[in-house]
C-alpha positions in Angstrom: 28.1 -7.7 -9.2 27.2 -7.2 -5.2 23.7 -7.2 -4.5 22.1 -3.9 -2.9 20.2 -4.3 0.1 17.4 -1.8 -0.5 17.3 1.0 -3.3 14.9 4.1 -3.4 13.8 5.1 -6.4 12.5 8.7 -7.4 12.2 11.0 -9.6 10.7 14.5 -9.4 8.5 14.0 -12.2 6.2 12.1 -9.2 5.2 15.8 -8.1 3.2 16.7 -11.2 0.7 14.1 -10.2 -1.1 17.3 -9.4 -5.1 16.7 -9.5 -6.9 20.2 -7.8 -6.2 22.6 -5.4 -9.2 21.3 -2.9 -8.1 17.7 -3.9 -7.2 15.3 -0.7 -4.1 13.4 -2.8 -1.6 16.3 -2.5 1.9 15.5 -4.1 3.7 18.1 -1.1 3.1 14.5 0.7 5.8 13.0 -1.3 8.2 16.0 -1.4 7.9 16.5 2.5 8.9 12.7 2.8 11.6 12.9 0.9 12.8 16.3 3.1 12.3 14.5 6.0 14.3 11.4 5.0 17.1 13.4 3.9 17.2 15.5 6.8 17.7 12.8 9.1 20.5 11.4 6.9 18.1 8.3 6.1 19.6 9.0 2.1 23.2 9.4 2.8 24.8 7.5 0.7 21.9 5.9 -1.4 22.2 6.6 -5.1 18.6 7.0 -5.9 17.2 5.4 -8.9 15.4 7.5 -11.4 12.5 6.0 -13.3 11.4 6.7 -17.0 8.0 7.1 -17.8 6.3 3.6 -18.6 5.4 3.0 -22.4 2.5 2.0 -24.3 3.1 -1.5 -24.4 3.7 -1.5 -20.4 0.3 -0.2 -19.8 -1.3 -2.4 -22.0 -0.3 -5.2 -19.7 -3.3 -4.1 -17.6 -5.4 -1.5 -19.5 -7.4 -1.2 -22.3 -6.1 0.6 -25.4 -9.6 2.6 -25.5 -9.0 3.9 -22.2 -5.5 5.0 -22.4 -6.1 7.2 -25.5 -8.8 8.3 -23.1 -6.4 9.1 -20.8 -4.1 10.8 -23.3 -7.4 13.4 -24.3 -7.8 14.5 -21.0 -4.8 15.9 -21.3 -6.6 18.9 -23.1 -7.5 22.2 -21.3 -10.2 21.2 -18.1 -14.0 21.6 -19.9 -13.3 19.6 -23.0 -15.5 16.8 -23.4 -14.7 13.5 -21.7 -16.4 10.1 -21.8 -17.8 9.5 -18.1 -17.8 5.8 -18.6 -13.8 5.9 -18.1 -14.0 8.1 -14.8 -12.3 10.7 -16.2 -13.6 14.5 -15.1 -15.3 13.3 -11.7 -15.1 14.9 -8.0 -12.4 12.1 -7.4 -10.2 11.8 -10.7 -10.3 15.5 -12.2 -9.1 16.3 -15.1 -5.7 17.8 -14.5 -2.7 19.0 -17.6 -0.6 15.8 -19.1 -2.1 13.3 -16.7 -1.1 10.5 -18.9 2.7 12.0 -18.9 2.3 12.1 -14.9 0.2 8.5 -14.0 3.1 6.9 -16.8 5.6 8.3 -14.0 4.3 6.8 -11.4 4.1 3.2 -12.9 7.5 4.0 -14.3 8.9 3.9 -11.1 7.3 1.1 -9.5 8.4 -0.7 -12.6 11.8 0.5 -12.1 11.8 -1.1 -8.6 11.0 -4.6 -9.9 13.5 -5.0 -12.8 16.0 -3.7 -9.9 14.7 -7.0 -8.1 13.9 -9.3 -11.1 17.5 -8.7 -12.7 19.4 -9.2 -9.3 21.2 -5.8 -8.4 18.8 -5.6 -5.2 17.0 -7.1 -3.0 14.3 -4.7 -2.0 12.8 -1.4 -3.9 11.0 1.1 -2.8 8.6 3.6 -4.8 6.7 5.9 -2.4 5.4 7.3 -5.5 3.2 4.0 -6.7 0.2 2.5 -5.1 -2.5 3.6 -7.1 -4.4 0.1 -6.4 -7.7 1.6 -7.5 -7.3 1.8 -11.3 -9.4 -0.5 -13.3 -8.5 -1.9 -16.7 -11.0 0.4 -18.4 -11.5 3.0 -16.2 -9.7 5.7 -13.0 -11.2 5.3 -10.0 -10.2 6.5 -6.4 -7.3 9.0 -7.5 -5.7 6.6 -9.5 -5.5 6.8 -13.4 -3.1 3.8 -14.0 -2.6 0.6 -12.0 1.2 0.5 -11.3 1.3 -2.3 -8.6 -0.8 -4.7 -11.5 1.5 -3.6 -14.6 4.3 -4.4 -12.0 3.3 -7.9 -11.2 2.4 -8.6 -14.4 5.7 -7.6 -15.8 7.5 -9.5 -12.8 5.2 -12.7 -14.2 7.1 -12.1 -17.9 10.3 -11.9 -15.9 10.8 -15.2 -13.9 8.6 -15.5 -11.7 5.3 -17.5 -11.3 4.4 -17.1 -7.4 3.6 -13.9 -6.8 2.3 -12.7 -3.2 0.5 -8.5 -3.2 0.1 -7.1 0.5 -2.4 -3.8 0.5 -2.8 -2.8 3.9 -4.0 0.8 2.8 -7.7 1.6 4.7 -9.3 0.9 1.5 -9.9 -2.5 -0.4 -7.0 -3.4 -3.0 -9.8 -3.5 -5.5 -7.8 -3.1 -9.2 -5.4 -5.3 -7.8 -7.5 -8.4 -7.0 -9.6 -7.4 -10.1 -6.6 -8.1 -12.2 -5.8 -11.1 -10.8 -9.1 -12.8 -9.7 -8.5 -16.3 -11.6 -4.9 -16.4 -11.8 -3.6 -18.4 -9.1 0.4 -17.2 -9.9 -0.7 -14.3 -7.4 -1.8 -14.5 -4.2 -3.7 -11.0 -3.4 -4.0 -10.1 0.4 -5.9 -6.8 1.6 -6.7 -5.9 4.9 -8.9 -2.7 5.0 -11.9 -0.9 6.9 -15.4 -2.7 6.8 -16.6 -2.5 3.1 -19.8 -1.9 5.0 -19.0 1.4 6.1 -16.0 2.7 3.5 -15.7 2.5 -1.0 -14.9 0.8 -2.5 -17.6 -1.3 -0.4 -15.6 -4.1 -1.9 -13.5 -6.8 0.0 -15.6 -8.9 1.8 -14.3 -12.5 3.1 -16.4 -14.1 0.3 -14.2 -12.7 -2.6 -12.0 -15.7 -2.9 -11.0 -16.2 -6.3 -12.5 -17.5 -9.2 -12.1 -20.7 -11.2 -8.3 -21.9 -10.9 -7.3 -18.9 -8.5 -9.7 -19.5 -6.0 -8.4 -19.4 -2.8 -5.7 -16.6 -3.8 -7.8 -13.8 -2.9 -7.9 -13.1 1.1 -9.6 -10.1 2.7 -9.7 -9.3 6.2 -12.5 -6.2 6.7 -12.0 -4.6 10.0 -14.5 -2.2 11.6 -13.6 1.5 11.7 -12.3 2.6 15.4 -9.8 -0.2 15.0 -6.4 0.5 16.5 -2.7 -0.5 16.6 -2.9 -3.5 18.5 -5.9 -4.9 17.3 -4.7 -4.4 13.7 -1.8 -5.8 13.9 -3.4 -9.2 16.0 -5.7 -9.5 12.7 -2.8 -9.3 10.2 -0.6 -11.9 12.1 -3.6 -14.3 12.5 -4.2 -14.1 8.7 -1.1 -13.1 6.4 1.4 -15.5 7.6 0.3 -18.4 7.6 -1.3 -17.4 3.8 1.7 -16.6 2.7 4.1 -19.6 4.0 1.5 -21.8 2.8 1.6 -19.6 -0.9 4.9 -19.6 -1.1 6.1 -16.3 -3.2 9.0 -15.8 -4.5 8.6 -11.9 -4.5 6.3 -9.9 -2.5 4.8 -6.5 -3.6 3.4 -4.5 -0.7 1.1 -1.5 -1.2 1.7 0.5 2.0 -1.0 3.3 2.2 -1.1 5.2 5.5 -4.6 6.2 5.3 -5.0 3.4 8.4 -3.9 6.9 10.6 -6.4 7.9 13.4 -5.5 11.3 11.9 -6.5 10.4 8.4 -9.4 12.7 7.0 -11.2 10.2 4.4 -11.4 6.9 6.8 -12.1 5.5 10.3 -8.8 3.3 11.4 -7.1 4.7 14.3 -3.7 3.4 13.8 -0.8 5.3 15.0 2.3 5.7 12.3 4.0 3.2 15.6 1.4 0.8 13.9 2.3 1.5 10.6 6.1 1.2 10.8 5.4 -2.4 12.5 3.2 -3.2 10.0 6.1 -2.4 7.0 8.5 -4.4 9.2 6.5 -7.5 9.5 5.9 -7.7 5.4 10.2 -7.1 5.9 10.3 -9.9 7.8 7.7 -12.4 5.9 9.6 -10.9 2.6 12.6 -12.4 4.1 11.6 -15.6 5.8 9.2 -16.9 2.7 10.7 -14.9 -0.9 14.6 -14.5 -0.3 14.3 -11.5 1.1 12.6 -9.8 -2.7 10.4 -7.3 -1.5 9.1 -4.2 -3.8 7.0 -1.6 -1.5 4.9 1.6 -3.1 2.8 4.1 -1.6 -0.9 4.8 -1.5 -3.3 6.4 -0.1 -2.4 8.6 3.3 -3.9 12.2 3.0 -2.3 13.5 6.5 0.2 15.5 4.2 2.2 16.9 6.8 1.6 15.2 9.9 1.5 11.8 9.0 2.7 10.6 5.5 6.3 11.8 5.9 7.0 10.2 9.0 4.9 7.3 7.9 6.7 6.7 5.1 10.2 7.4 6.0 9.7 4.6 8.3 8.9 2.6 5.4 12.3 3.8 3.4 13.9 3.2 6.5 12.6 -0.6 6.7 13.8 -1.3 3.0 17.2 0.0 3.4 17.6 -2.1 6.6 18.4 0.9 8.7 16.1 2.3 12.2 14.5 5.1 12.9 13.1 4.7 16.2 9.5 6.4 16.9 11.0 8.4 19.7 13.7 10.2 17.3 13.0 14.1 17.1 12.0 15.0 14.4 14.8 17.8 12.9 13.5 21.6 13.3 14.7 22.3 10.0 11.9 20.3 8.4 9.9 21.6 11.1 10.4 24.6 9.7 10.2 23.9 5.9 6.3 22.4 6.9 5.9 25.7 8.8 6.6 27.5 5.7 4.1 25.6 3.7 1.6 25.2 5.9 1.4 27.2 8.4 -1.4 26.3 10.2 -0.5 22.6 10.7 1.4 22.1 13.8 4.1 19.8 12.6 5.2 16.3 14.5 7.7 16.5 17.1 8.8 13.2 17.2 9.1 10.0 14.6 6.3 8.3 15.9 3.1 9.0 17.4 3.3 6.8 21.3 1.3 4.0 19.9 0.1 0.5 21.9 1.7 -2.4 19.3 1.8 -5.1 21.6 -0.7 -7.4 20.3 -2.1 -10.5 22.0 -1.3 -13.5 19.4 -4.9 -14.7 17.7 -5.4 -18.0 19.9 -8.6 -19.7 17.9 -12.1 -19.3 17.8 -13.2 -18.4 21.4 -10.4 -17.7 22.6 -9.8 -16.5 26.2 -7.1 -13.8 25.8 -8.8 -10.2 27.3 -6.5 -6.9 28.4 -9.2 -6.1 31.0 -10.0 -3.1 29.1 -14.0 -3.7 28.0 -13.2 -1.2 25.4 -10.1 -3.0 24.1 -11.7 -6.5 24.9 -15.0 -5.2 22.5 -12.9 -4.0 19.7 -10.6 -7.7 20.3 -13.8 -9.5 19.7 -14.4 -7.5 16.8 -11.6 -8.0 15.2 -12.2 -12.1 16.0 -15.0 -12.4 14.1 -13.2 -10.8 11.1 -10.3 -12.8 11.2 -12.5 -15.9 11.5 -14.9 -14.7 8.6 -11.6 -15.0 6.5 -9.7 -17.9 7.6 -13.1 -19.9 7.3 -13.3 -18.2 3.4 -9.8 -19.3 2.4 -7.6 -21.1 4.4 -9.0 -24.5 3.9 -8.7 -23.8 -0.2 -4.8 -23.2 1.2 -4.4 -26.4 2.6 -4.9 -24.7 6.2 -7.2 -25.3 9.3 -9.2 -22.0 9.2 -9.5 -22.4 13.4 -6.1 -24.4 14.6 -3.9 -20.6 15.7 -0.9 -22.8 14.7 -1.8 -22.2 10.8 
């Protein structure tokens, strides 16, 4: 049987993760990128997969059986009682009709994605549905009720494999993710978010490592809000490469949140979707180079709903179905008008990308000499330095790599 290149998986069900009319996480964010996709014939031709809701003994993999009855009761009308110690019923995770049927579907999918990888038919999956990196074992938290990149790499540790490397590069800390994972060393956890100082979870320092046999396997680059494209993307190539080639996964799961936008409403990144897309294609590339090209991708966070996620993520489609969408591509007016339609005070994208700076000066050591000339861009450069140092020190010499020689 031939081996896909990339598959897509969806389902509609995705849409009725539907928390409150005033809530940020608006599922029109998915439906708009699938539109947009389509309408520049990204899909033609791709038989979409179609996810199941995940069962019981799926969730169970990461969650407690007290919480997901929890869960399950919150499916009653909004104003029944709830237990506040599972998060259920708060400003961020309200109570909303069959959440468990809806948060299932979402894990559903991204477990979809990696038994299409685990059992061979492809190579790379995409779920622009998953991401929900927040969830705890016990508890929601952040918008997400269940954990789907966890079950999945826990699953994908049942099915054959035993070196696991997670990406997160949404603004936020991969917090449920490390959590589940924190001392065992089969997976390698790598988030790189905005300052824990100045953004929740106010988790992800340099210092959270690991614990007992894992340590090492957690790395964490904070970066300070204002950062942009090229300064971003110098901190993830002095950091998640050399991690990962000295790892060596044989899968790696990316959560690919797009709340890093300078657009974004709940963070302080300024990263254009130009960064973004470059960002997708370098975890590509590493996916390639280090894990035979197995690479499952899910959503996250991104709360630009019409400006930003679509474009955002059809660039990350795009990059698992091995096909280009350059950033200057117009963007079709009959989307244009669809998002009109919708929301008609938005003034929609023009083109695929947003004109954004990616070339990055290469991380050259500590005190390094490389400057633009910009004092703006040199200050932020610095800035960045210091983070990236703060984590090589933390880990890479519990990787076997100099934490100051630019060659690791």
């Amino acid at each position: 049987m031939a081996t896909a290149t990339g598959t897509v998986v969806w389902t509609d069900r995705f849409l009725d993760y539907v928390w409150t009319p005033q809530h940020p996480m608006k599922p029109a964010r998915l439906k708009f990128t699938m539109a947009l996709a389509e309408s520049l014939g990204l899909l033609d031709g791709v038989e979409r997969l179609e996810s199941a809701q995940a069962g019981m003994p799926d969730l169970l993999r990461i969650h407690t059986s007290d919480y997901i009855e929890a869960v399950q009761h919150a499916e009653a009308p909004v104003g029944s009682p709830l237990d506040p110690p599972y998060g259920l019923g708060s400003i961020d995770n309200p109570v909303f009709p069959r959440m468990h049927q809806a948060a299932s579907a979402i894990v559903g999918g991204t477990l979809a994605a990696a038994r299409e990888i685990a059992e061979g038919r492809t190579k790379r999956a995409v779920s622009i549905g998953g991401g929900m990196h927040h969830a705890m074992a016990d508890s929601a938290a952040g918008f997400c009720i269940y954990n789907d990149p966890a079950v999945a790499i826990s699953w994908l540790l049942d099915h054959g494999f035993d070196r696991i490397a997670y990406i997160d590069v949404d603004v936020h800390h991969g917090d449920g993710v490390q959590r589940a994972f924190y001392a065992d060393p089969r997976v390698l956890t790598i988030s790189i978010h905005q300052h824990p100082a100045t953004l929740w979870p106010n988790t992800g320092w340099p210092e959270e490592t690991g614990h007992g046999p894992a340590v090492g396997t957690a790395i964490n680059l904070a970066l300070l809000p204002g950062t942009r494209d090229a300064q971003w993307l110098r901190g993830f190539h002095a950091v998640v490469p050399s991690a990962i080639e000295a790892f060596g996964p044989q899968i790696i799961v990316s959560q690919c949140g797009v709340d890093t936008h300078r657009e974004d409403p709940l963070a302080e990144l300024e990263l254009t979707v130009d960064g973004q897309r470059a960002a997708f294609r370098a975890m590509r590339e590493l996916a390639d180079r280090h894990a035979e090209g197995r690479w499952l991708a899910v959503g996250g966070g991104g709360y630009g709903v019409f400006r930003v996620v679509p474009r955002a993520w059809t660039h990350l489609l795009a990059t698992a179905l091995d096909r280009t969408i350059e950033p200057d591509t117009v963007v079709p007016q009959g989307w244009i008008d669809q998002v009109r339609a919708a929301a008609p005070a938005v003034d929609p994208p023009r083109t695929m990308g947003d004109g954004g700076d990616i070339a990055y000066q290469p991380w050259d050591g500590p005190g390094g000499t490389g400057t633009t000339g910009d004092a703006r861009t040199d200050r932020a450069q610095r800035a960045v330095d210091t983070a990236v140092l703060a984590t090589r020190r933390a880990t890479f010499g519990l990787l076997g790599l100099d934490p100051e020689d630019p060659r690791d």
